[in-house]
C-alpha positions in Angstrom: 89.8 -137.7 -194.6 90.5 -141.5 -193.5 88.0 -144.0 -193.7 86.6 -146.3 -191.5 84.7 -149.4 -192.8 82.6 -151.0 -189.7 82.7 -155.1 -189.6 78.7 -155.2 -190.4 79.5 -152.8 -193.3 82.1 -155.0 -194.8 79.8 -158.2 -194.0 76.8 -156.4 -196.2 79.1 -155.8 -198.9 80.2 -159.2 -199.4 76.7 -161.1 -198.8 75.7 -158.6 -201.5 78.3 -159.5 -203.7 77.7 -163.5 -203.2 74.3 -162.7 -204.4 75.1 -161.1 -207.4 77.6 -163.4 -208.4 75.4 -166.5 -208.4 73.5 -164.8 -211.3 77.0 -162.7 -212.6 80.7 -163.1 -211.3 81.6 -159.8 -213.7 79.0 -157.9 -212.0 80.0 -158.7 -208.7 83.4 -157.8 -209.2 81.9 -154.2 -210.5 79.9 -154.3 -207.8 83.6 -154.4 -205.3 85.0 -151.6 -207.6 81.6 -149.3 -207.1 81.3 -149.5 -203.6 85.4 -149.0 -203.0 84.3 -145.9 -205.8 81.3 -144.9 -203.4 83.5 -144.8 -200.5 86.4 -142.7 -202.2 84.3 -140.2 -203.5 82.7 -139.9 -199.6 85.8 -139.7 -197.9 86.2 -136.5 -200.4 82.6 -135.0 -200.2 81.5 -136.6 -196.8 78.1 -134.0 -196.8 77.0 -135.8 -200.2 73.6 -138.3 -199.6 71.0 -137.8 -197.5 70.1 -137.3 -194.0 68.6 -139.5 -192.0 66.9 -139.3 -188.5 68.2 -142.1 -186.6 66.5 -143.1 -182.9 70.0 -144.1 -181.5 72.4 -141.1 -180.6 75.3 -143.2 -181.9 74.0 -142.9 -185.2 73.6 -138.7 -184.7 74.6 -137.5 -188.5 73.5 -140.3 -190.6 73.5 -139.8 -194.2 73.0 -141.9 -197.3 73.9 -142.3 -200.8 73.6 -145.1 -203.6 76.4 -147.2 -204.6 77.5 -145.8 -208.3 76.5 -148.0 -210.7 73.8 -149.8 -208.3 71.9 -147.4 -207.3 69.4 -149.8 -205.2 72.3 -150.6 -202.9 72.7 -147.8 -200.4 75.6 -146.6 -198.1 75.0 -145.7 -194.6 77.6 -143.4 -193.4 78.2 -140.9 -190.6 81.2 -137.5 -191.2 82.9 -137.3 -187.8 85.7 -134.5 -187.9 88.2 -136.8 -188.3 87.0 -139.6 -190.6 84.1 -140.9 -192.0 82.2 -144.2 -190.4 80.8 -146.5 -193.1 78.1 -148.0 -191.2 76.2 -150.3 -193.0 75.6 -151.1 -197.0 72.1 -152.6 -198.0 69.4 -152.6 -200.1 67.0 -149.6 -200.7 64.1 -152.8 -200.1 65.7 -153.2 -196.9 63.9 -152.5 -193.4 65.9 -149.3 -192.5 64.3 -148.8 -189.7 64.9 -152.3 -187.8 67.8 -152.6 -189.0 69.4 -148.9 -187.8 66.6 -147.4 -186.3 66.1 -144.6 -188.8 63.1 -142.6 -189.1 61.6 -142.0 -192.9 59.6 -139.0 -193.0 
């Protein structure tokens, strides 16, 4: 199944990995090689995670599932029949629902 990384997806990933690598350059770089791992492994098994309820229709099928390896980071995707959407990438202390309107239950 391809893959399809949105622009605020990438931009998480990489303010994430800044952040880690003013305490830990080696974990940062581990940090790259889980989420590219993350994404693999959802690109094979795209019904892995969780669902969420999202308010927004364009978010219809959101699921979740944690980083490997950094498990407080979570990836925000959504299967489509062609490819899977990697939506966002933040942290489980995040505001979820400001940030992409999802519901907890």
């Amino acid at each position: 199944m391809k893959l399809l990384v949105l622009s605020a997806a990438t931009d998480d990933v990489d303010a994430i990995a800044r952040t880690i690598a003013a305490d830990n350059l080696s974990a940062a770089l581990g940090f790259y090689d889980a989420v590219e791992s993350t994404y693999t492994l959802l690109t094979v098994f795209p019904g892995v995670g969780t669902k969420r309820a999202a308010a927004e229709q364009a978010l219809a099928g959101l699921r979740s599932y944690g980083v490997r390896g950094f498990r407080n980071y979570i990836v925000y995707i959504i299967p489509r029949s062609d490819r899977v959407e990697i939506v966002r990438v933040l942290h489980a202390a995040r505001d979820r629902q400001r940030l992409l309107g999802v519901r907890e239950p």
